[in-house]
Biopython code that builds the backbone (N, CA, C, O; Angstrom):
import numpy as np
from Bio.PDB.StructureBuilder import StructureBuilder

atoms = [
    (1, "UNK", "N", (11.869, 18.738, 14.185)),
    (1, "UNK", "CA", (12.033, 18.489, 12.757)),
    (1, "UNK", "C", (11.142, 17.314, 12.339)),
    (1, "UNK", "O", (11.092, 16.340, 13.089)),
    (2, "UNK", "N", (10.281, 17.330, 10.954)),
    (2, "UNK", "CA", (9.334, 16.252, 10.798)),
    (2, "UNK", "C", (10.074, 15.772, 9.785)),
    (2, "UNK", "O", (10.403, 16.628, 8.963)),
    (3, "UNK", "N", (10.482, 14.553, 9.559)),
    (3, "UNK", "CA", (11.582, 14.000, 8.926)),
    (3, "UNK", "C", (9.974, 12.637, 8.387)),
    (3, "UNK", "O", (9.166, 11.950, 9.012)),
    (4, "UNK", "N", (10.255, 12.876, 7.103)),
    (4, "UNK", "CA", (9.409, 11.705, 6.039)),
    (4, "UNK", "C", (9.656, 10.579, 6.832)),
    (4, "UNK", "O", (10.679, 10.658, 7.513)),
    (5, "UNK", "N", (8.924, 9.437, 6.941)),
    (5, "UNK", "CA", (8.987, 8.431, 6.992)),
    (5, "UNK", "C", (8.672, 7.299, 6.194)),
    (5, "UNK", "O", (9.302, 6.254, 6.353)),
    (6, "UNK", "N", (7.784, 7.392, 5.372)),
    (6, "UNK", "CA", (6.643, 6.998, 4.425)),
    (6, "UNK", "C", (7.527, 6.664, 3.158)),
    (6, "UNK", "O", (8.368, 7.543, 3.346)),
    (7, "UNK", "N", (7.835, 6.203, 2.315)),
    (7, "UNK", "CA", (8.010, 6.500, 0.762)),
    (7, "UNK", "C", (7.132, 5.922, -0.169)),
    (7, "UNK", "O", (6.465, 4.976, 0.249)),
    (8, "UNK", "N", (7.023, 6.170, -0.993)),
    (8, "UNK", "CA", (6.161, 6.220, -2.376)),
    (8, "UNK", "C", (6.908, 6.548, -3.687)),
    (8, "UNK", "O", (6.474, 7.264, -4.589)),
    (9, "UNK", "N", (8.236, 5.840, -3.649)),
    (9, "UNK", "CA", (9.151, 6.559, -4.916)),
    (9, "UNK", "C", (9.034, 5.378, -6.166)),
    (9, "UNK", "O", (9.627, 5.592, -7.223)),
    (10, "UNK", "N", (8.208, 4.081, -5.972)),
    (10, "UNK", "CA", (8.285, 3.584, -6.905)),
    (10, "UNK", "C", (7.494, 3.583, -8.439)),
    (10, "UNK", "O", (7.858, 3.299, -9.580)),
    (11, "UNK", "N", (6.491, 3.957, -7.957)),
    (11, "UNK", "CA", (4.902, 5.003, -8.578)),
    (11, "UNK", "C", (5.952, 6.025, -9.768)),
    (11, "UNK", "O", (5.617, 6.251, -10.930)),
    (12, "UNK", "N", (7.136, 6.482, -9.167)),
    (12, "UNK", "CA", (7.540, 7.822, -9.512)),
    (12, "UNK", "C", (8.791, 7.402, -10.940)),
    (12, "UNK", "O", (9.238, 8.069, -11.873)),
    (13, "UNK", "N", (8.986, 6.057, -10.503)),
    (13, "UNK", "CA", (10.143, 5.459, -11.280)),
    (13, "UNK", "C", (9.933, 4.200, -12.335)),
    (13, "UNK", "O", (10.790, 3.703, -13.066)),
    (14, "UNK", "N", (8.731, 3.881, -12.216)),
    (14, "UNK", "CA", (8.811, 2.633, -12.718)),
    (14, "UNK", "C", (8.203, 3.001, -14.139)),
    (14, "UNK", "O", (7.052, 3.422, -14.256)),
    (15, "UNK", "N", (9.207, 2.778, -15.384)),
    (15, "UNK", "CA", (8.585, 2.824, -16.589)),
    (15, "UNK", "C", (7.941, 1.497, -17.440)),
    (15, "UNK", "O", (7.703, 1.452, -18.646)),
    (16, "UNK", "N", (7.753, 0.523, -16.508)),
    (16, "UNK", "CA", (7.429, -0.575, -17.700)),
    (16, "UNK", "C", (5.665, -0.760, -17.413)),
    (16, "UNK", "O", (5.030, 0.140, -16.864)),
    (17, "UNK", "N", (4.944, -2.197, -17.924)),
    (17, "UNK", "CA", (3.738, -2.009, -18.412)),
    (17, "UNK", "C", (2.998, -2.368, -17.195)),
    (17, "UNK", "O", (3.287, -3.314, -16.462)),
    (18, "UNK", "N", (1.831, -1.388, -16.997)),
    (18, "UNK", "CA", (1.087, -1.528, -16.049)),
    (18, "UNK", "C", (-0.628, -2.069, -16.620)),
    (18, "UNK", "O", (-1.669, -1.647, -17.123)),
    (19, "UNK", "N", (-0.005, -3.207, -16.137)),
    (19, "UNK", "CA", (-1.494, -4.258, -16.514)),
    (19, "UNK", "C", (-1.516, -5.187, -15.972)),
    (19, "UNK", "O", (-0.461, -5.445, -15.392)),
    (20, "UNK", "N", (-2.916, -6.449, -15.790)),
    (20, "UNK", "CA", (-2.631, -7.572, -15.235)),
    (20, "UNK", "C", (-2.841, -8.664, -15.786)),
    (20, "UNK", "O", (-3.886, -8.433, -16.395)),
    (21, "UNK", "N", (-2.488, -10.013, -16.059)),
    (21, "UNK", "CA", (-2.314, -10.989, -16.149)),
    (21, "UNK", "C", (-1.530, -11.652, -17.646)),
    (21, "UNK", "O", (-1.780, -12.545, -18.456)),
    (22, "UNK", "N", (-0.438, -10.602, -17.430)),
    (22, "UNK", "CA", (0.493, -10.956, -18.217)),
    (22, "UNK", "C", (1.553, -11.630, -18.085)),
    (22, "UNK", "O", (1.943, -12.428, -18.938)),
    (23, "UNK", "N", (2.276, -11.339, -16.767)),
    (23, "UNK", "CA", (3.057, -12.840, -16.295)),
    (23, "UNK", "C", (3.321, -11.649, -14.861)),
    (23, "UNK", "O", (3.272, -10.421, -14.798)),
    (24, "UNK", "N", (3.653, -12.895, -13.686)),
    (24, "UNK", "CA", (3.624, -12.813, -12.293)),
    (24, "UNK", "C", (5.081, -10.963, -12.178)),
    (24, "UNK", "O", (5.034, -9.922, -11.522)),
    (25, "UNK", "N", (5.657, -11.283, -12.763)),
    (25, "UNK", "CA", (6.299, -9.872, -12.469)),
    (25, "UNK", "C", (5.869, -8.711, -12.799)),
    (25, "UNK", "O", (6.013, -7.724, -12.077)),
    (26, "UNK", "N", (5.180, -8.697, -14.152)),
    (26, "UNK", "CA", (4.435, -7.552, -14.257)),
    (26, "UNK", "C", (3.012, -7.053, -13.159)),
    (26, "UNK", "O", (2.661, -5.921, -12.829)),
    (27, "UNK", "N", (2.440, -8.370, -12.808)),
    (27, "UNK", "CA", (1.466, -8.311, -12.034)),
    (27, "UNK", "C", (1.728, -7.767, -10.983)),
    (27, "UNK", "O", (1.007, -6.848, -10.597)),
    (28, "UNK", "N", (3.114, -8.291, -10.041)),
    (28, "UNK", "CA", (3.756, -7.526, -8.935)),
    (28, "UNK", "C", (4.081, -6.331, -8.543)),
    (28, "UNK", "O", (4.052, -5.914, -7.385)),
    (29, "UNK", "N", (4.620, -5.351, -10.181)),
    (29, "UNK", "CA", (4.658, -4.381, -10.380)),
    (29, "UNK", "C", (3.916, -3.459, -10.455)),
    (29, "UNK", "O", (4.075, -2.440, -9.783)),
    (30, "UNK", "N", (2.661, -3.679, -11.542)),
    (30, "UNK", "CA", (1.268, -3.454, -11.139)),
    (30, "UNK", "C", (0.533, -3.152, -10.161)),
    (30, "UNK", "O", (-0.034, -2.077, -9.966)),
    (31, "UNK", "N", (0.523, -3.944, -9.621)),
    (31, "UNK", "CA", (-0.025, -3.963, -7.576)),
    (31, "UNK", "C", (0.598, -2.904, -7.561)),
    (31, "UNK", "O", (-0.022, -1.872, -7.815)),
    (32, "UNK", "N", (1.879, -2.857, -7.286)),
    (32, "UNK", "CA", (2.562, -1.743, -7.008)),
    (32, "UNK", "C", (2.277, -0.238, -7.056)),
    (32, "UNK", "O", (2.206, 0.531, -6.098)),
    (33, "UNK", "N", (2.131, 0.024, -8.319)),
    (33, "UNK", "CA", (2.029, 1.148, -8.923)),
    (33, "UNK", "C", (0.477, 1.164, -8.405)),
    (33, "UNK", "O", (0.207, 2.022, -7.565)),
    (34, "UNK", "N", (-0.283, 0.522, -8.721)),
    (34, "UNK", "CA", (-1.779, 0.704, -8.731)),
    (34, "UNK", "C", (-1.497, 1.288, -6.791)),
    (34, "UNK", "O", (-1.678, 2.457, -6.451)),
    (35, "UNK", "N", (-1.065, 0.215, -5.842)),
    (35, "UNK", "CA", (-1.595, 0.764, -4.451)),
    (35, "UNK", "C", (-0.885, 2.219, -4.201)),
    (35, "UNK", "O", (-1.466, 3.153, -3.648)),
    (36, "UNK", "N", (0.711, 2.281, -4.781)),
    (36, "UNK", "CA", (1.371, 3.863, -4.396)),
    (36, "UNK", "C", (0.081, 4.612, -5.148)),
    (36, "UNK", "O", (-0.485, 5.360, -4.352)),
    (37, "UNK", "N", (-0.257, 4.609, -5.880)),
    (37, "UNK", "CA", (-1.175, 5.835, -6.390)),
    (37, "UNK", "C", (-2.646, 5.511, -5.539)),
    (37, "UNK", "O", (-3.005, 6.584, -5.053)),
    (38, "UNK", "N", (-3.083, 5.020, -5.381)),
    (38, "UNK", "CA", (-4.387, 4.469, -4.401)),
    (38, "UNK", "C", (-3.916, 5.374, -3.054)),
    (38, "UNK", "O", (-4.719, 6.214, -2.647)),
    (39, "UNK", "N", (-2.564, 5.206, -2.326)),
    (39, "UNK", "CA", (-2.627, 5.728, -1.510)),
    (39, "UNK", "C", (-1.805, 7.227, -1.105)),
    (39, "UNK", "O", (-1.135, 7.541, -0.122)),
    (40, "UNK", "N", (-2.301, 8.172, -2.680)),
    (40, "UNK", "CA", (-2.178, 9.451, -2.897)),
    (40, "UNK", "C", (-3.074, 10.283, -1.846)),
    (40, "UNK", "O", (-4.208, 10.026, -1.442)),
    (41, "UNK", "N", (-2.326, 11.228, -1.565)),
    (41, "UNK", "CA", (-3.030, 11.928, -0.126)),
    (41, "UNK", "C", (-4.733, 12.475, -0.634)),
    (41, "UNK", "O", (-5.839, 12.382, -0.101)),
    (42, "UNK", "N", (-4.270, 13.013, -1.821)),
    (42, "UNK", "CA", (-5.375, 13.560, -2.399)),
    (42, "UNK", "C", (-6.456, 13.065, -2.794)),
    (42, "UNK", "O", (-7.569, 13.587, -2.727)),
    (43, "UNK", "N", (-6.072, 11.673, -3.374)),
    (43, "UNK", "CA", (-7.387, 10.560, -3.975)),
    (43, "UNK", "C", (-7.909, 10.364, -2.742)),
    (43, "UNK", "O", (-9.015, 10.811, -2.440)),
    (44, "UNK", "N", (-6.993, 9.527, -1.737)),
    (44, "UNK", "CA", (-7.788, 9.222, -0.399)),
    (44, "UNK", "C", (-8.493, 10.178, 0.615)),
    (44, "UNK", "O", (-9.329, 9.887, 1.471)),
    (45, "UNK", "N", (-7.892, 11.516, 0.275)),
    (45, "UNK", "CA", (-9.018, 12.901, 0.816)),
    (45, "UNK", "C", (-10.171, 12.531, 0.110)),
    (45, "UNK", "O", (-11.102, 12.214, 0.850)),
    (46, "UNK", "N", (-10.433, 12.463, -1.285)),
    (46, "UNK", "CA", (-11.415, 12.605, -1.988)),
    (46, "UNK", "C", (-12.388, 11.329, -1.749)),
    (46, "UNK", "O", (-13.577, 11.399, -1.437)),
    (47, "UNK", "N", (-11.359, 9.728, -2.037)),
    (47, "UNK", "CA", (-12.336, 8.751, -1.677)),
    (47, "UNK", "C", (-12.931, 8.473, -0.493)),
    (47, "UNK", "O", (-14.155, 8.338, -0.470)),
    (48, "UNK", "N", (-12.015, 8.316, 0.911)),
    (48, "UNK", "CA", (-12.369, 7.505, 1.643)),
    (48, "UNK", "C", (-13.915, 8.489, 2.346)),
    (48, "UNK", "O", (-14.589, 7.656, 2.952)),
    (49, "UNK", "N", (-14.467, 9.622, 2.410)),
    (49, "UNK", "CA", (-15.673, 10.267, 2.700)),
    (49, "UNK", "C", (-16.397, 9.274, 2.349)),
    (49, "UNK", "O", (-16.913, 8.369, 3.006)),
    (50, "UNK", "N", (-16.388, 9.636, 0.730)),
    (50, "UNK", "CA", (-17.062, 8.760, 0.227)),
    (50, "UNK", "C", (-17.427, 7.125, 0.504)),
    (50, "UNK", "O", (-18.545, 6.737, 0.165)),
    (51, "UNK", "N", (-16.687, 6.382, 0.986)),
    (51, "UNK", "CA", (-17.245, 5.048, 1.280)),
    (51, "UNK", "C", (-17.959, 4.456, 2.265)),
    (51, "UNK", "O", (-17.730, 4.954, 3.368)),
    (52, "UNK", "N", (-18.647, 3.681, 2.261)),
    (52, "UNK", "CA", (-19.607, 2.821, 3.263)),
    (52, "UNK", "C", (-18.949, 2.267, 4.356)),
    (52, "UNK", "O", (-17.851, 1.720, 4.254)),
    (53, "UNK", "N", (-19.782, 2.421, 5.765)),
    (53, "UNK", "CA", (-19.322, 1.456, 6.822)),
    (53, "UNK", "C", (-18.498, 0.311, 6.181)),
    (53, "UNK", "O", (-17.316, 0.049, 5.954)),
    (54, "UNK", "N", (-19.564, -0.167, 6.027)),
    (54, "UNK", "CA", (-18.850, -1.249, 5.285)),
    (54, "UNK", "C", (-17.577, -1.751, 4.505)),
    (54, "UNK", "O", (-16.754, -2.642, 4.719)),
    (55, "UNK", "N", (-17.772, -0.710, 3.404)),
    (55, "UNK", "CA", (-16.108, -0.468, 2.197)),
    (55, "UNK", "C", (-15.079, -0.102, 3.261)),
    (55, "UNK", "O", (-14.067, -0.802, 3.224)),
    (56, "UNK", "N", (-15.119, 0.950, 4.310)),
    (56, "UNK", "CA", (-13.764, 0.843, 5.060)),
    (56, "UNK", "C", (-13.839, -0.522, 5.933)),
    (56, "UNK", "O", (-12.696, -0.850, 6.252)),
    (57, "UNK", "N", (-14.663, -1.277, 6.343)),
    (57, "UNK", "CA", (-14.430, -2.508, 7.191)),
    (57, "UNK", "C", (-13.562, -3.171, 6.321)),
    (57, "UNK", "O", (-12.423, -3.511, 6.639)),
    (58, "UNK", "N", (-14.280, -3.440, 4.789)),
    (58, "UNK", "CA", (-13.695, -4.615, 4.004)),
    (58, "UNK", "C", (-11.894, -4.181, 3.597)),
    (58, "UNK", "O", (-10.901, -4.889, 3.436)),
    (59, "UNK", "N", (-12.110, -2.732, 3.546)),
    (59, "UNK", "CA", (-10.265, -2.250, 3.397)),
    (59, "UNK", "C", (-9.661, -2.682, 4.077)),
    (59, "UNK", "O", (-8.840, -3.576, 3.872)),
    (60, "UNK", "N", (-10.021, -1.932, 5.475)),
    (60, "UNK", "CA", (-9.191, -2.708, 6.263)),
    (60, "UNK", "C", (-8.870, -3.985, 6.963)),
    (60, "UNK", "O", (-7.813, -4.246, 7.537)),
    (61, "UNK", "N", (-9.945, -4.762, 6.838)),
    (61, "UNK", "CA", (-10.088, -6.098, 6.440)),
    (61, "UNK", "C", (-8.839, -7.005, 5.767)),
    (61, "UNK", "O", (-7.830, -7.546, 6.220)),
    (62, "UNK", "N", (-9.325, -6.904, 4.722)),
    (62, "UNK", "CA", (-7.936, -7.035, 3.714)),
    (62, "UNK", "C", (-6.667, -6.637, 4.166)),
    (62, "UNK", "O", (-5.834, -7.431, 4.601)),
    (63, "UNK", "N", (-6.506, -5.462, 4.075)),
    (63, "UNK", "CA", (-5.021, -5.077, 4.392)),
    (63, "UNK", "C", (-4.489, -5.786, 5.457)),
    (63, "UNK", "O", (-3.430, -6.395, 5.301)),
    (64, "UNK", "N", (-5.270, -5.793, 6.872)),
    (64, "UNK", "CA", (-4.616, -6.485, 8.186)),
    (64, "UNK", "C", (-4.742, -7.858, 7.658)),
    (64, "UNK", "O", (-3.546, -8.062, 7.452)),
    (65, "UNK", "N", (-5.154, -8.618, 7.401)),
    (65, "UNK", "CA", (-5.205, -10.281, 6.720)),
    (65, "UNK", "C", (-3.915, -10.037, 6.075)),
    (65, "UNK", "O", (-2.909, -10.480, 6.630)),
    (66, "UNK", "N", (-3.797, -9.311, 4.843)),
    (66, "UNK", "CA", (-2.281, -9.819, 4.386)),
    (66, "UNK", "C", (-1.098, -9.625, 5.179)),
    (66, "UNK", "O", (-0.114, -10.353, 5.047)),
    (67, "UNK", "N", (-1.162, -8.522, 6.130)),
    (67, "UNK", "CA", (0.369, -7.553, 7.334)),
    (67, "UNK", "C", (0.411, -9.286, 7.622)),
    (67, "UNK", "O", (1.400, -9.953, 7.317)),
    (68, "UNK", "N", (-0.998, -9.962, 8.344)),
    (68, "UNK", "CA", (-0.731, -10.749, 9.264)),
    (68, "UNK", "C", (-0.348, -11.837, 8.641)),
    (68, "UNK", "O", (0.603, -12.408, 9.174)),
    (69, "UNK", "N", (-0.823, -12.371, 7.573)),
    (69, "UNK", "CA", (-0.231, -13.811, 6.558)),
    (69, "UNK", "C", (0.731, -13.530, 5.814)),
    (69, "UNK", "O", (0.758, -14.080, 4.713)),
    (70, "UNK", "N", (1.650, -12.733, 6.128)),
    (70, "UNK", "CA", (2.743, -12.238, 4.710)),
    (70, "UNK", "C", (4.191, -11.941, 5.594)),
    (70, "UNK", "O", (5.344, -12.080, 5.187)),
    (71, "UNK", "N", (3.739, -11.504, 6.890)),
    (71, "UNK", "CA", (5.118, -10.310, 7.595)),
    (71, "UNK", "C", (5.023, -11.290, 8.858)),
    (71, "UNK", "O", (4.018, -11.910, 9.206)),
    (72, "UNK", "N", (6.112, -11.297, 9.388)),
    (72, "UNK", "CA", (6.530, -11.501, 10.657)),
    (72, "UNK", "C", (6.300, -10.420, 11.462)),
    (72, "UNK", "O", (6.006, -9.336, 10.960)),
    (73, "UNK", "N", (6.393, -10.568, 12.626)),
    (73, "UNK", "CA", (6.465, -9.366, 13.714)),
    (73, "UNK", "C", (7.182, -8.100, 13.662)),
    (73, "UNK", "O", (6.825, -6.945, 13.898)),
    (74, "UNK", "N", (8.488, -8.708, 13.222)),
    (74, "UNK", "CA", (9.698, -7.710, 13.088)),
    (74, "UNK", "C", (9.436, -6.717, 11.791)),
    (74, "UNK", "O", (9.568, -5.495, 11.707)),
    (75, "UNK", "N", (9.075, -7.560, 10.944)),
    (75, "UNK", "CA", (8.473, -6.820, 9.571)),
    (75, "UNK", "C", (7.892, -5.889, 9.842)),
    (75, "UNK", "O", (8.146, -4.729, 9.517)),
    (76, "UNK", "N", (6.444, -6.563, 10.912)),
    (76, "UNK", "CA", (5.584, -5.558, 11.159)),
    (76, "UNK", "C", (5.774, -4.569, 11.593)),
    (76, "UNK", "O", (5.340, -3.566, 11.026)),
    (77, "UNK", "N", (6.432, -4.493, 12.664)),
    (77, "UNK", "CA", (6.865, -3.072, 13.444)),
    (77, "UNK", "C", (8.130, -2.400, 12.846)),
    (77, "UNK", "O", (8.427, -1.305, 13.323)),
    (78, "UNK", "N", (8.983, -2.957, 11.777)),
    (78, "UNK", "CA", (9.832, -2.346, 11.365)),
    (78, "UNK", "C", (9.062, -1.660, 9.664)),
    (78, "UNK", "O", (9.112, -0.436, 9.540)),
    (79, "UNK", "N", (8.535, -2.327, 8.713)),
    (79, "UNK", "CA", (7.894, -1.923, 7.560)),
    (79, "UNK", "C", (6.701, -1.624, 7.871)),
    (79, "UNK", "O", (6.316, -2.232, 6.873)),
    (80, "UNK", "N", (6.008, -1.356, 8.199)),
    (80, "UNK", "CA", (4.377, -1.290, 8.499)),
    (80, "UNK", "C", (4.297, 0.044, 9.588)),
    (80, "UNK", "O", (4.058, 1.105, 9.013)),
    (81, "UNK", "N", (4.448, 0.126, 10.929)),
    (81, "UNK", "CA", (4.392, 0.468, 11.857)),
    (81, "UNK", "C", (5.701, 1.360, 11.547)),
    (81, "UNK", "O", (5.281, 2.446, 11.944)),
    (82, "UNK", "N", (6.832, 1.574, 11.159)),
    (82, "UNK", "CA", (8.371, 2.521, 10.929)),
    (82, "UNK", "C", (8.837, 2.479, 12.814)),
    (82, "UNK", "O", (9.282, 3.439, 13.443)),
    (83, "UNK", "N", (8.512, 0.828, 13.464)),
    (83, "UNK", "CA", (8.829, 1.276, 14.913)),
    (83, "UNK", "C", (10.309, 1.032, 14.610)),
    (83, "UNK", "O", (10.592, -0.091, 14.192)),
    (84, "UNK", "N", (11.632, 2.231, 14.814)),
    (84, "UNK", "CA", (12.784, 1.767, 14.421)),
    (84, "UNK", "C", (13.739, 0.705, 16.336)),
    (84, "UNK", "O", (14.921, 0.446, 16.558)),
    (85, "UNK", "N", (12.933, 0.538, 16.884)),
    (85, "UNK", "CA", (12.730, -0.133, 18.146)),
    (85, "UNK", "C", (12.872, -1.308, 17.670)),
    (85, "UNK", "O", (13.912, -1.847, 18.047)),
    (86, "UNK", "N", (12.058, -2.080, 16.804)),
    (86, "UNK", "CA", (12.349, -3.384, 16.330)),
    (86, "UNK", "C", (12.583, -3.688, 15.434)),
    (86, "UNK", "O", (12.801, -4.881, 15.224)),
]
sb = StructureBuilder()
sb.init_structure("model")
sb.init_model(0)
sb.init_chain("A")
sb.init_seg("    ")
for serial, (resi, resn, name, xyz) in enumerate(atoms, 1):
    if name == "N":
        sb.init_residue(resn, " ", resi, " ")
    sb.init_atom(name, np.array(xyz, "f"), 0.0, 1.0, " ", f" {name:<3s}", serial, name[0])
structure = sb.get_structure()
């Protein structure tokens, strides 16, 4: 049985304003919405071909810099990784 692991339900729920630098909660929210849809199966079929050595270095770049300055270990392997082990 392949049982979801992943969710993406906030993209699906959130009715308020998606913009930035209007005050720190909307901005939070924002992020939000902006990365659940960024990481739509379909956009990222379509984009990631498309990008440079490079553009995937700097993605993933970024992304591992924040896992590592933001999350603890446990975080990591429990939110990040779904290891239900830790």
């Amino acid at each position: 049985m392949n049982q979801e692991i992943h969710s993406h339900t906030f993209v699906e729920h959130y009715e308020g304003l998606v913009g930035f630098g209007f005050d720190r909660e909307t901005d939070e929210k924002s992020l939000m919405v902006y990365l659940q849809k960024f990481s739509d199966d379909a956009l990222l079929a379509a984009l990631v071909p498309r990008l440079s050595d490079d553009e995937i270095q700097e993605a993933f770049d970024l992304v591992s810099r924040l896992i590592r300055a933001h999350l603890k270990d446990e975080e990591y392997h429990h939110l990040f990784l779904k290891d239900e082990e830790n």
